[in-house]
C-alpha positions in Angstrom: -19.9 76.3 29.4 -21.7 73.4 27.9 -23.8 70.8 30.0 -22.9 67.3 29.1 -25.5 65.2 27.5 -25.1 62.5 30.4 -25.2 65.3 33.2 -27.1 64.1 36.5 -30.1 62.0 36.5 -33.3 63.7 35.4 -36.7 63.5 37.5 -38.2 62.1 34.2 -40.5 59.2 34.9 -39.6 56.3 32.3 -41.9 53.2 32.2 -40.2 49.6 32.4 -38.1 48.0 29.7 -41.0 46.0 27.7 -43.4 49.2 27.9 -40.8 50.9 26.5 -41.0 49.2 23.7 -44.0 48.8 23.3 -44.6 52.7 23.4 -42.3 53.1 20.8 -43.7 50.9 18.2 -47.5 52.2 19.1 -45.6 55.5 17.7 -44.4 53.9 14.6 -40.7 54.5 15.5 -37.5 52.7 14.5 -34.8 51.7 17.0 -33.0 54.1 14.5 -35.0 57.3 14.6 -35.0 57.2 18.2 -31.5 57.3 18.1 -31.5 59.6 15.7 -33.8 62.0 17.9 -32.0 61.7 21.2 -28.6 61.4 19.9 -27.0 58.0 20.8 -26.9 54.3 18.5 -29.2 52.1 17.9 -27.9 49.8 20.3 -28.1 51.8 23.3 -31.5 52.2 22.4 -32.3 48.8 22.3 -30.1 48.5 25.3 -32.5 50.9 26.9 -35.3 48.4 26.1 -34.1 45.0 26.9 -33.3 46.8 31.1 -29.4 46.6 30.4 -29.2 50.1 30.6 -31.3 53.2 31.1 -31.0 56.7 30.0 -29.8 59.2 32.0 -30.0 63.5 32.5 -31.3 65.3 29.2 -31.3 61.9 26.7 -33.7 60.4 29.8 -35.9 63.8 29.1 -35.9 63.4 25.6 -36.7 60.0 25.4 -39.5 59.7 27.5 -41.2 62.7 26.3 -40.3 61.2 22.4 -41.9 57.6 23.3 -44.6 59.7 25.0 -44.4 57.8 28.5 -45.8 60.2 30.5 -49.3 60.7 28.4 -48.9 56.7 28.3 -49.4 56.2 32.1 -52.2 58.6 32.4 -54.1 57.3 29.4 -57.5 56.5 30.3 -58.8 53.1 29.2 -61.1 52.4 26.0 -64.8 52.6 27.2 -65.7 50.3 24.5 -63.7 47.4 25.9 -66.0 44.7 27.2 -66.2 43.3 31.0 -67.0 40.0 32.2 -70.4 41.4 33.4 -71.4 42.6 29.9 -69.9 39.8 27.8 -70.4 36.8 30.0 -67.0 35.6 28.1 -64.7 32.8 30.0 -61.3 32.6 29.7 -58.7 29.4 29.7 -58.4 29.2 33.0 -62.1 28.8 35.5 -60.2 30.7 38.1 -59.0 33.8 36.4 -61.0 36.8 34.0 -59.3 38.2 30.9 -57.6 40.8 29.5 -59.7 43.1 28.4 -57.5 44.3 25.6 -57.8 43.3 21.5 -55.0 41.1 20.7 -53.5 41.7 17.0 -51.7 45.3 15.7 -54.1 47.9 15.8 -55.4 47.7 18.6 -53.3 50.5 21.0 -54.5 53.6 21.3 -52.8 56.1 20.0 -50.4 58.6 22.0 -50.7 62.1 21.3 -47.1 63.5 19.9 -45.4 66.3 22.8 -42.2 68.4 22.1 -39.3 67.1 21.6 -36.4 69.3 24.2 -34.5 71.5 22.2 -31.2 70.2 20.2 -33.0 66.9 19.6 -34.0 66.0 16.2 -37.9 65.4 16.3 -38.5 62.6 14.3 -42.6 62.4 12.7 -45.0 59.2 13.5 -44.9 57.7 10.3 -47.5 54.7 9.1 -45.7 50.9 9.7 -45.6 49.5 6.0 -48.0 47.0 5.2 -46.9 43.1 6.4 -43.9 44.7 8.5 -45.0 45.1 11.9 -49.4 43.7 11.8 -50.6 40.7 11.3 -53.9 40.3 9.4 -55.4 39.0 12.3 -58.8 40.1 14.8 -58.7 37.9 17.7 -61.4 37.8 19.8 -61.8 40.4 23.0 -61.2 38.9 26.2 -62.9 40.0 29.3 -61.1 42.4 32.0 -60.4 41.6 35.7 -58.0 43.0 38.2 -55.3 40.8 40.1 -54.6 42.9 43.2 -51.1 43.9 44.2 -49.2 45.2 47.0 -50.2 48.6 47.8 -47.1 51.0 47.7 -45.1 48.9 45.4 -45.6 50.7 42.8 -47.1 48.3 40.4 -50.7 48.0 39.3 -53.6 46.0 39.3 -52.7 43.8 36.5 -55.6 42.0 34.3 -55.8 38.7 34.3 -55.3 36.8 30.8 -56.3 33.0 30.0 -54.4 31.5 32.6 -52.1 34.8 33.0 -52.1 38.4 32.3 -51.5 41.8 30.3 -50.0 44.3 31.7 -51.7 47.3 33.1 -51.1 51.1 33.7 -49.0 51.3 37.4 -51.2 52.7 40.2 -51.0 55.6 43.1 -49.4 53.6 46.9 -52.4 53.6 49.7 -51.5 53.9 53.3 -52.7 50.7 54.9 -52.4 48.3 51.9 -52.2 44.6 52.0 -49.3 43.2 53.0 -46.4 41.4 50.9 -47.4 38.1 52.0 -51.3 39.3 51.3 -50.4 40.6 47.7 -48.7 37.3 47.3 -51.0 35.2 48.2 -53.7 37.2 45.8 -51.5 37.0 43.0 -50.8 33.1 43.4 -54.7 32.4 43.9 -55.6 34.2 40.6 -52.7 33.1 38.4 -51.1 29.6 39.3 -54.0 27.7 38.0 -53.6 29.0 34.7 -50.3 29.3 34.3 -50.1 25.5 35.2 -52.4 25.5 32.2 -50.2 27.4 29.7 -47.2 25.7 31.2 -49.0 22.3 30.3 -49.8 23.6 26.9 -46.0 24.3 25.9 -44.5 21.1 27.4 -47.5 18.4 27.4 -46.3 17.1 30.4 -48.6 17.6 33.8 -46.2 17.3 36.4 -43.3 19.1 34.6 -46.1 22.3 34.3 -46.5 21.9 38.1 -43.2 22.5 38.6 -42.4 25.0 36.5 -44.7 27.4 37.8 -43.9 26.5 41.6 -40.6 27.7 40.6 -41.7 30.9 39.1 -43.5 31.3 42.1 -40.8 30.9 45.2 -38.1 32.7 42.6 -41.2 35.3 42.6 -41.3 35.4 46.4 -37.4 35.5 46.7 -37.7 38.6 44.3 -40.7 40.3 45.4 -39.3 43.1 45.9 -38.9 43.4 42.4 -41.7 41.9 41.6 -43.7 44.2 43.3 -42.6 47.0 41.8 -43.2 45.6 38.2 -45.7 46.9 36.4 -47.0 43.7 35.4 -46.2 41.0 38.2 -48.0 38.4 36.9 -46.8 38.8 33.4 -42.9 38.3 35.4 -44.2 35.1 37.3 -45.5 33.8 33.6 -42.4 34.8 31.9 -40.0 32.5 34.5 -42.6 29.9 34.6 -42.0 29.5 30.9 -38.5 29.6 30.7 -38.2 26.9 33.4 -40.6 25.0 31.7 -39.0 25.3 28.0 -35.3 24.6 29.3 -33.7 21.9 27.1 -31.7 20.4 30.5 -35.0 18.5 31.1 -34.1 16.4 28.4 -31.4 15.0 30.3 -33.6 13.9 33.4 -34.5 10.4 33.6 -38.4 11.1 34.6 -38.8 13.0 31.9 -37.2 10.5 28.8 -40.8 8.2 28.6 -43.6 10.3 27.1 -46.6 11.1 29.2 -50.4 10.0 29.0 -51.8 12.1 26.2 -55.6 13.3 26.7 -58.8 10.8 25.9 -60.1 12.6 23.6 -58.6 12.2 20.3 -59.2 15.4 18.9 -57.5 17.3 22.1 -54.6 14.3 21.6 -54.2 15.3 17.7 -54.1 19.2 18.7 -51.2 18.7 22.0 -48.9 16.7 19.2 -49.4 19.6 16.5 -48.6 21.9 19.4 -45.7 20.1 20.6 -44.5 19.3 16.9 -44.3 23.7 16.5 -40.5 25.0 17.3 -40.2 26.5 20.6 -40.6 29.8 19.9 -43.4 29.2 17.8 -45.5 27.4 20.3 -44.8 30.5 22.6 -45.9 33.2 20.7 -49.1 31.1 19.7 -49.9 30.6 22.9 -49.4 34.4 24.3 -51.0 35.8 21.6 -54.4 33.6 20.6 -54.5 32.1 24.2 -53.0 34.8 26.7 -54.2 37.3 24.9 -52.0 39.7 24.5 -51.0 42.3 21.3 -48.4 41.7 19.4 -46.0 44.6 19.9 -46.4 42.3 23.9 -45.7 39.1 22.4 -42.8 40.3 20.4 -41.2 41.7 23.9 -42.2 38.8 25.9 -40.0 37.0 23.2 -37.3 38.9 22.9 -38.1 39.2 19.0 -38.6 41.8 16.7 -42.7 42.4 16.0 -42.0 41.1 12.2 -40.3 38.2 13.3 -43.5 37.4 15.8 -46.0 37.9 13.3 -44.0 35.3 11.2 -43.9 32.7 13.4 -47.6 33.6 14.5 -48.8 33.0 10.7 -46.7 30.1 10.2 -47.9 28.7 13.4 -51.3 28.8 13.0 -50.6 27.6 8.9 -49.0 24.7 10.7 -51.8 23.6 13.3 -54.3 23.9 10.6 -52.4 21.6 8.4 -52.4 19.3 11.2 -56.2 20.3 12.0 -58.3 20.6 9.4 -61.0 22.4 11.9 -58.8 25.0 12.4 -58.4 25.9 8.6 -62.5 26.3 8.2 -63.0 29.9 9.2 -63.1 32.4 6.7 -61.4 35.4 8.9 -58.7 35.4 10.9 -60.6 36.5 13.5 -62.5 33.5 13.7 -59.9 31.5 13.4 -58.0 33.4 16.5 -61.2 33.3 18.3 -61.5 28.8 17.7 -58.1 28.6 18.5 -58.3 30.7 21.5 -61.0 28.3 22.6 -59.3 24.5 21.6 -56.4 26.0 23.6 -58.3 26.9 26.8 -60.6 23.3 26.3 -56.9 21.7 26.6 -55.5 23.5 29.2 -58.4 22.8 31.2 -57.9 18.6 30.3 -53.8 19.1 31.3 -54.9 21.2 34.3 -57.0 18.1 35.9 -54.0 15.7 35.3 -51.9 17.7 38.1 -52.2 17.3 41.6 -53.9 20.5 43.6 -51.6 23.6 43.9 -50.5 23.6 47.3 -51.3 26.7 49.4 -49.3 30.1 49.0 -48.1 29.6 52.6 -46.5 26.4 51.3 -44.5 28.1 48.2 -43.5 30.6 50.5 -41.8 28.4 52.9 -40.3 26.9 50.4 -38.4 29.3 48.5 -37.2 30.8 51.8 -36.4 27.3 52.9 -34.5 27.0 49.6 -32.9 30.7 49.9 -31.3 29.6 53.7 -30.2 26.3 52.0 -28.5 27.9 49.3 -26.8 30.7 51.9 -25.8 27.7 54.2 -24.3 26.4 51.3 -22.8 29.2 50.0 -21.3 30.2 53.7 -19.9 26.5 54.1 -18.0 27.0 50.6 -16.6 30.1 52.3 -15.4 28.4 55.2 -13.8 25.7 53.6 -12.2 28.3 51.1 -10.8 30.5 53.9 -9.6 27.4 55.4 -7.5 25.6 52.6 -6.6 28.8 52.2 -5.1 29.6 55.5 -4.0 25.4 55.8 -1.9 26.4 52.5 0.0 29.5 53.8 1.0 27.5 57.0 2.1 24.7 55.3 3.6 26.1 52.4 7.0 26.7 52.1 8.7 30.6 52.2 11.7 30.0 49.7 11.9 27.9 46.5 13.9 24.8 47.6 16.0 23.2 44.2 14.9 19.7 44.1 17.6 17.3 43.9 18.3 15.4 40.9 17.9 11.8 40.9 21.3 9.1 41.1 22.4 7.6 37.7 24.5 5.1 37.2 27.6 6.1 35.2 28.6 3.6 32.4 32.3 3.3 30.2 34.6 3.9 33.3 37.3 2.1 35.1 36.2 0.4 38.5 38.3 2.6 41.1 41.7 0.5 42.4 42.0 -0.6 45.6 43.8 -3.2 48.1 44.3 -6.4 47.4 42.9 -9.2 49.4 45.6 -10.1 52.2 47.4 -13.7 52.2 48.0 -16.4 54.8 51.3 -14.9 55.8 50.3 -11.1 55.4 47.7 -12.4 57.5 50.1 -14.4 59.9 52.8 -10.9 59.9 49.5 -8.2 60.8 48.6 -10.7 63.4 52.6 -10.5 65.3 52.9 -7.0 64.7 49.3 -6.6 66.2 51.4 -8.8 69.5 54.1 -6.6 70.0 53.8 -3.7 72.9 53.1 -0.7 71.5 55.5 1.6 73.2 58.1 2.1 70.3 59.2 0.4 67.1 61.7 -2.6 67.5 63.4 -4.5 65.0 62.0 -7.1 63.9 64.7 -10.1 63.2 63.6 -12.5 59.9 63.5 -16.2 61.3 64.8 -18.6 58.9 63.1 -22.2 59.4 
């Protein structure tokens, strides 16, 4: 008897959806020879990728050991990278450290290859072609520092980036760990001011920013289950804050149709309008990769684009801003160019940053996305009632049989009015009124009287 290929979930440990990815291209590996290797289409693979769905019994074996997942998590970080200590580097935001990882392709350590389980094709790690998936790019090294998370969730201690974070490899539960409104609060403290920041960055508009990542933040607390268990929880609370942020409906809002104050400075002014002049998806991938930090194989996932089509718009965005700013055009390397950019970026966010009201206190976003959570249940509970109840007003008052409704009067034209007694004379009138004066107890004749 054979064993089905989509037998019984294996104990196989797979990584999440973006690290996933990631691990695939740090192999060199098509969407296609993965499916190749394990057996199923392309678009289950990247369906395995994007969280829709996960593999299962011997194709979930297959494919973590082919991506390499296991060696991934146990990896031990590069010695050489540089810590806030050694470097003395700053970051965008004053209240965060970095990343401590190289943005730009290159820059992940390789995973050694392990067998592929028998009746699987193994496919070999072959080189990326040249201008497919690297840019020609050395951005500057950002310093590392740990964001702390709940203890038993399951995620890590994820580095900070310029006013957010890059993921980091998922640590062991302690007994006795902080608590979920601790870990909360530790992760707000060390990420909201920069992500206000970046928010401010992609929308130029300060109290918008605000908004958007106190949104991100009680959504965050309304998930944190999830959240906790992500290995990168900050890099989830950056990813809502900038979808809220970048939603065309603000458009329609009437506080947000007049433009807001831009910076004093003119040459922070000229940089926000080349910034907000970039396509959406441009201006994000700009600012994950030379402001966040993060590689591009990241940046790619984080935008739900291919790593070709992110190194496009990061070369075309950068050709853009240094059209507009001819400062930006004067390095000779990319590198240095990454590296000024990195720091205009962070000199801007920090301008934006001082335009917005203090963040209020973690307490304070935490009542209020459970204040917002029992509003929405209230309000979801009412709708119930009031569906139940025209439901159950409608099957009282309905009626049990189809009734045929009558059809309305018409007057009928082209006939004959109907024949009927004439009007009576004087003497029919004067002979009804004797006959009416005679007894009624039997006929009697009635003798003509000639005048």
């Amino acid at each position: 008897m054979t064993r089905s290929a989509t037998g019984p979930p294996s104990a196989a440990p797979l990584p999440s959806p973006k690290e996933r990815r990631r691990l695939r291209e740090a192999r060199a590996l098509s969407e296609e020879q993965v499916a190749a290797a394990v057996g199923v289409t392309p678009a289950t693979v990247r369906a395995w990728e994007t969280g829709r769905t996960s593999p299962r019994g011997r194709r979930r074996t297959a494919y973590a050991r082919l991506i390499g997942s296991a060696t991934s998590r146990t990896a031990v970080p590069d010695a050489a990278t540089p810590s806030v200590e050694a470097t003395g580097s700053t970051t965008m935001s004053p209240t965060e450290p970095g990343t401590g990882a190289t943005p730009g392709a290159g820059t992940t350590t390789p995973v050694p290859a392990e067998p592929v389980p028998a009746g699987t094709t193994s496919v070999p790690a072959e080189p990326v072609p040249a201008g497919t998936t690297s840019v020609p790019v050395e951005p500057v090294s950002v310093p590392v520092g740990p964001v702390p998370v709940p203890a038993g969730s399951g995620s890590a201690s994820s580095p900070a980036g310029p006013g957010g974070t890059a993921p980091a490899a998922p640590a062991a539960p302690a007994p006795g760990g902080p608590t979920a409104e601790e870990a909360f609060d530790a992760l707000y403290a060390r990420t909201a001011p920069g992500l206000v920041g970046q928010t401010y960055l992609l929308t130029g508009r300060p109290q918008l920013s605000r908004e958007a990542v106190d949104h991100a933040f009680q959504l965050a607390w309304h998930r944190w289950p999830e959240v906790a268990r992500d290995r990168d929880p900050a890099g989830w609370v950056r990813a809502a804050a900038y979808e809220y942020a970048m939603s065309p409906w603000h458009r329609l809002r009437r506080t947000h149709r007049r433009a807001d104050p831009r910076p004093d400075d003119p040459g922070r002014g000229a940089l926000l309008d080349a910034l907000l002049d970039l396509p959406p998806s441009y201006r994000r991938t700009l600012l994950l990769y030379d402001g966040v930090g993060l590689d591009l194989p990241e940046t790619a996932a984080e935008t739900e684009a291919s790593t070709p089509a992110a190194a496009s718009r990061l070369m075309n965005a950068r050709a853009a801003l240094a059209e507009r700013i001819p400062e930006l055009a004067g390095p000779a390397s990319p590198g240095e160019q990454s590296a000024l950019i990195h720091e205009r970026l962070g000199s801007l966010a920090l301008a934006g940053t001082e335009q917005v009201p203090a963040p209020p206190p973690a307490g304070a976003v935490r009542r209020g996305s459970e204040r917002k959570a029992e509003l929405w249940t209230r309000a979801a509970i009412c709708f119930c009632v009031m569906l139940i109840g025209t439901t159950a007003f409608t099957l009282k008052t309905a009626p049990t049989q189809y009734e045929q409704p009558l059809a309305p009067a018409e007057r009928v034209g082209g006939v004959p009015p109907r024949g009927g007694p004439q009007k009576l004379t004087t003497q029919d009138l004067k002979l009804q009124k004797a006959l009416r004066g005679e007894f009624a107890h039997g006929p009697e004749r009635l003798v003509p009287r000639i005048p």
